[in-house]
C-alpha positions, 0 to 999 in steps of 0.5 A: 500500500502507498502508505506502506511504502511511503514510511519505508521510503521516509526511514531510508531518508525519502521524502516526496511531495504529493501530486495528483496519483501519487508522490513524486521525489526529487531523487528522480522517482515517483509512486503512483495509483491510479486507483484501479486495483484495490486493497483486496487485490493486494492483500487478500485480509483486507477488509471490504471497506479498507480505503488504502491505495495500492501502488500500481506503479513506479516512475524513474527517470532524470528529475528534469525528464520526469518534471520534478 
C-alpha cells in the first residue's frame, strides 16, 4: 500500500511531495495509483471497506525528464 511504502521510503531518508496519483521525489522517482486495483487485490485480509491505495506503479527517470 502507498502508505506502506511511503514510511519505508521516509526511514531510508525519502521524502516526496504529493501530486495528483501519487508522490513524486526529487531523487528522480515517483509512486503512483491510479486507483484501479484495490486493497483486496493486494492483500487478500483486507477488509471490504479498507480505503488504502495500492501502488500500481513506479516512475524513474532524470528529475528534469520526469518534471520534478
Amino acid at each position: 500500500m502507498i502508505d506502506d511504502v511511503l514510511d519505508q521510503l521516509r526511514d531510508a531518508g525519502f521524502v516526496g511531495q504529493a501530486s495528483d496519483i501519487g508522490i513524486d521525489f526529487p531523487d528522480g522517482f515517483a509512486i503512483w495509483s491510479m486507483g484501479t486495483l484495490s486493497p483486496q487485490d493486494a492483500d487478500p485480509t483486507a477488509s471490504d471497506d479498507d480505503e488504502r491505495q495500492v501502488v500500481e506503479g513506479v516512475s524513474i527517470g532524470s528529475p528534469a525528464y520526469l518534471g520534478f
